[in-house]
N, C-alpha and C positions, 0 to 999 in steps of 0.2 A: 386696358390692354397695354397702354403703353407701362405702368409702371410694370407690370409684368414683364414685359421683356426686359426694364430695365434692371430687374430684379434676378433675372435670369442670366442675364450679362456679365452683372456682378458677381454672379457666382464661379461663371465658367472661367473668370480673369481671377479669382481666389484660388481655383484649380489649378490654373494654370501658375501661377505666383509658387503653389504651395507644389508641385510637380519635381520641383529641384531636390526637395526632400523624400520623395516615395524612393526605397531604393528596394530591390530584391531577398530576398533574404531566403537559405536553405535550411537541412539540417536531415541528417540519418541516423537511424538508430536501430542497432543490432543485437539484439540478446539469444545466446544458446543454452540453453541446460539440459544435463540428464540429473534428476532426482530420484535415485534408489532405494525404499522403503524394503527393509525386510525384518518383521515385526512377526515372523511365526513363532518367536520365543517365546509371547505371549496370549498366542493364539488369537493374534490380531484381537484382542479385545476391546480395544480403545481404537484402534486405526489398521486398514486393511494393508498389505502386502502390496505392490507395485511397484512399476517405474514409468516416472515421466521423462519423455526425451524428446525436444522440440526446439523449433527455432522460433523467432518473430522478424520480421524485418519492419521498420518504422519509416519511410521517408517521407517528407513533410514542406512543402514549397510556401512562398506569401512574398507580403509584402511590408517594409516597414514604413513607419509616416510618422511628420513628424519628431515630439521628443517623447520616443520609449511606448509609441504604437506600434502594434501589426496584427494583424488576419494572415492567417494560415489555414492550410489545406491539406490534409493526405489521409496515409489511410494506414490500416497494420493490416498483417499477415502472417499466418501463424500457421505453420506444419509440422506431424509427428514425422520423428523419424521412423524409417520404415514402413511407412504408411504407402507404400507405389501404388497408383494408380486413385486414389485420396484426393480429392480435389482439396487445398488449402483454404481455410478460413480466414476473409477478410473482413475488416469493421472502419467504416469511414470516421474520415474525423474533420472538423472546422469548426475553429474557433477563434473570440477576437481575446488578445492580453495585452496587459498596459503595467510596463516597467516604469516606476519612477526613480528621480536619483537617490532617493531618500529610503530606495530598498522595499517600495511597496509595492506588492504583484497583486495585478486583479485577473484572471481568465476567465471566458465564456462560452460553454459552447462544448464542443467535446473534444477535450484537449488528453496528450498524453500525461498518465501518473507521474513521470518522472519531472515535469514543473513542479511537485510537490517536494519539500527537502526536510518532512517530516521523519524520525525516526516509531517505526513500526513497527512492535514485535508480532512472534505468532499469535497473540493475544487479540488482534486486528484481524491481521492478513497470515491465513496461512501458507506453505510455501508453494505451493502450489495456485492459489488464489494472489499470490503475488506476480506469479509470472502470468499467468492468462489473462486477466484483468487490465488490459493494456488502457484501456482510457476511462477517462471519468466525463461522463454525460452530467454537466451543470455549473457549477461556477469552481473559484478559488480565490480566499482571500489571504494571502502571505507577505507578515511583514519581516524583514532580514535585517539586522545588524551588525554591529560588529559583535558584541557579543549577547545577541540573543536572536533563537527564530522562533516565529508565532503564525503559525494557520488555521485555515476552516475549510472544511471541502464540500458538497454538496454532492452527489453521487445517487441522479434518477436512474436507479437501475431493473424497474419495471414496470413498464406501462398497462393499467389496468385491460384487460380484455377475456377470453372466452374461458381460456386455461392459464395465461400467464396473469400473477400475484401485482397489485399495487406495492412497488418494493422503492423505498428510498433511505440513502443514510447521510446523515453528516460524519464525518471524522475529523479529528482535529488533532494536534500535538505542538508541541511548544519547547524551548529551554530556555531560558534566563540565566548569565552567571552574575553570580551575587556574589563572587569573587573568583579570585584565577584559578582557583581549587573546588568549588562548590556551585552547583546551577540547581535551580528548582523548577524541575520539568513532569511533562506530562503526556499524556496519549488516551485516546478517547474515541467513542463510536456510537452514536443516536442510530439505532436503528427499526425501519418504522415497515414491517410482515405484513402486509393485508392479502383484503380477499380477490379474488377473481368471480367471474362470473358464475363457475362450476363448481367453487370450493368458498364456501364464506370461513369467516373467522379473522381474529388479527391479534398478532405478536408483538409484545415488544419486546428488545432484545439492545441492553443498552449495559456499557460497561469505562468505566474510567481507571485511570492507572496512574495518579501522581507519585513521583517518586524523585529524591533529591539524587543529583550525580553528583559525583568527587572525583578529579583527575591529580593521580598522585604521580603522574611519569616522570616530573622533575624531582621529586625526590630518587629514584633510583635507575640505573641506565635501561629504560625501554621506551620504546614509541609509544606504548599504552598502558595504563595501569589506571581500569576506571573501575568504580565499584558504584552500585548505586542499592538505594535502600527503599521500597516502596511497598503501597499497600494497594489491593486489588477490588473494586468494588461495582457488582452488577444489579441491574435490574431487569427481571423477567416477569411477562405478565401472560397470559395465556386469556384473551378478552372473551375468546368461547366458553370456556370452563369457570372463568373467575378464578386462575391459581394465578397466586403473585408468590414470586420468590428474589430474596434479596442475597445473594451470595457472597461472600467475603473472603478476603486472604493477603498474603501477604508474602514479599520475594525479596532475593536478593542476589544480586547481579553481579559476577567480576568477570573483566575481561583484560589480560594481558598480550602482550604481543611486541617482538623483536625483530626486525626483519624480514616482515611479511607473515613471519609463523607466528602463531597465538594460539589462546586456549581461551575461552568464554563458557562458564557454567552460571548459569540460572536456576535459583532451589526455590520453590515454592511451597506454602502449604496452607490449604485454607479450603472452601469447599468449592464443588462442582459448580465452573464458570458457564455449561453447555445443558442443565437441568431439562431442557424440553427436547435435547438431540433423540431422544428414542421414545417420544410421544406421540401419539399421532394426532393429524388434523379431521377435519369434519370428514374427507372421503376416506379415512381410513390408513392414509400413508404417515410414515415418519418425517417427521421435520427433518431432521438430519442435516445433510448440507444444504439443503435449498434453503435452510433457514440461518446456515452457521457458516461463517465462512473464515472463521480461526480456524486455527490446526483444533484435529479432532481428541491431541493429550488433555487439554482444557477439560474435560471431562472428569477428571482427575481417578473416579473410581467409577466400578460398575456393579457392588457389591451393596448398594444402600445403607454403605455408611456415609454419615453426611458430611467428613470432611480426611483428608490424606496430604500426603505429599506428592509433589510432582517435582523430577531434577532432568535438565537436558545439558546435555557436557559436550561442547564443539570443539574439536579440536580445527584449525582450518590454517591456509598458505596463502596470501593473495598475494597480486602482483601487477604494477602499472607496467603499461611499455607504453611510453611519453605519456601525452595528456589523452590522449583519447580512446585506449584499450586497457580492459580492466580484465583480468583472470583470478577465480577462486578456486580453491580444493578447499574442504568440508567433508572430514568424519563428523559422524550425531550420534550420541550413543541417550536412549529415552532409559528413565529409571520412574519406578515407585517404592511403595514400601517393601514390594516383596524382593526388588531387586532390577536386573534388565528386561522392559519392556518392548525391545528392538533398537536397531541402529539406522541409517543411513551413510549412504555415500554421495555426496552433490560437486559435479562441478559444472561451472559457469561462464560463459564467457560475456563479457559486452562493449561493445564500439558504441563511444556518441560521440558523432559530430557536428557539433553544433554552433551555430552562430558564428559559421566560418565566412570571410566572405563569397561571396556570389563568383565570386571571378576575380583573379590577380590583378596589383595595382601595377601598372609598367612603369 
């Protein structure tokens, strides 16, 4: 008994020793979008008609400890516009992360996406699965340098039970520059479709994207002139059927931009990265997006040929006001081989404030 107490002593006088370093810590985050699809040029073949118009609010409290600890808490909340009378959708969040000086990030717990400083295209996350998708339930491993980022995400995004799917994925993405002009990067998605208690079967649905970048903006006056050259390469398995399919392609990317205006086209051509989006599972439904959560162009045709082109052409504006509000405008114009497959209109806004202090130094 007695060591025990003395044991317990020592601890509450470490507490107390280490109390001088817990300090508070905040942080908010504001995203608004309306995303415009209007794709009846081609008879929505590939992807339907809509618009998304929504907000999120992010605010998120804790605490820091020692060097480059904290636990945090909060929560998002997300509403359409026009929705009156709509109760909004909220999703709690808490988790613990660990910055070190040497730029390596670990989180745990269900933290928001934007701790991630991976580059994503709709290849990943389509645009709409970019904005709802506020947090990631499971880990994060991100290392940061000066010139190179490298991560791993972990993202349990469905817990087995009556109707909903055993669903989890890694993603991952990276750049290295191998010099001031050239970096060898990549982007990537492990993802693992099972069954539920009402619907057996399981998907895999896995796809990589390495591709070398080039920043040529010092050769000529723009803020951006980046090209890059990559190859496209999935894996799809259908564990009910026994169909395996390995789909291939390959892209290429430029994006320029002066002054906040730019223009970024992406050509692609290779085949159907979405093979099982209009197959069905054991009850009879399409996989569709419960199974896919790129953009639905990835599909590239619908015509059972087994390979095309796909080209998306952004024209877009953005624009900082100081460090902490960001604004974009985005025209989308979609193309395949026959010509225009619809456009979009997107604009965005987003406030983060983050890692400001708690309260003024007097």
């Amino acid at each position: 008994m007695k060591n025990f107490i003395l044991t317990i002593g020592a601890f509450v006088l470490c507490l107390s020793a280490s109390a001088q370093s817990i300090r508070p810590e905040w942080d908010v985050r504001f995203n608004a979008a309306v995303i415009n699809d209007e794709f009846d040029v081609s008879n929505c073949i590939l992807a339907p008609s809509g618009t998304l118009a929504a907000m999120q609010l992010q605010p998120y409290v804790g605490i820091g400890f020692g060097n480059g600890h904290r636990v945090k808490v909060g929560f998002n909340v997300c509403k359409d516009f026009g929705a009156k009378g709509e109760k909004p959708q909220a999703e709690l969040a808490a988790w613990y992360q660990y910055d070190s000086p040497g730029g390596f990030t670990l989180a745990a717990g269900i933290f928001p996406y934007a701790l991630m400083g991976g580059r994503y295209s709709t290849l990943i996350f389509s645009d709409a699965s970019a904005f709802f998708d506020a947090h990631v339930d499971g880990f994060l491993l991100r290392w940061q340098r000066e010139k190179s980022n490298y991560e791993v995400a972990l993202d349990w995004c469905g817990k087995f039970g009556t109707t909903r799917r055993e669903e989890f994925y890694f993603v991952s993405a990276g750049e290295g520059w191998v010099t001031p002009w050239m970096a060898l990067c990549w982007e990537g998605c492990f993802h693992h479709y099972a069954s539920s208690e009402a619907v057996q079967g399981v998907v895999d649905d896995h796809i990589l994207h390495p591709y070398l970048q080039f920043e040529f903006s010092s050769l000529l006056p723009l803020d951006r002139f980046e090209v890059s050259l990559g190859g496209v390469a999935g894996y799809q398995m259908d564990r009910l059927t026994d169909v395996r399919k390995l789909p291939l392609g390959a892209d290429v990317v430029v994006d320029l931009s002066k002054w906040g205006f730019g223009v970024r086209n992406q050509f692609y051509y290779g085949q159907n990265q979405m093979p099982f989006f209009h197959e069905k599972d054991a009850a009879g439904q399409e996989y569709g997006k419960n199974l896919y959560f790129r953009s639905s162009w990835w599909q590239i045709r619908r015509d059972n040929v087994a390979e095309g082109l796909y080209n998306r052409l952004d024209a877009y504006w953005t624009k900082s006001f100081g460090d902490y509000v960001n604004l974009g405008v985005h025209a989308v114009f979609h193309f395949d081989h026959l010509g225009l497959l619809g456009s979009q209109q997107i604009l965005q806004a987003r406030i983060n404030l983050e890692a400001l202090p708690f309260w003024k130094k007097k």
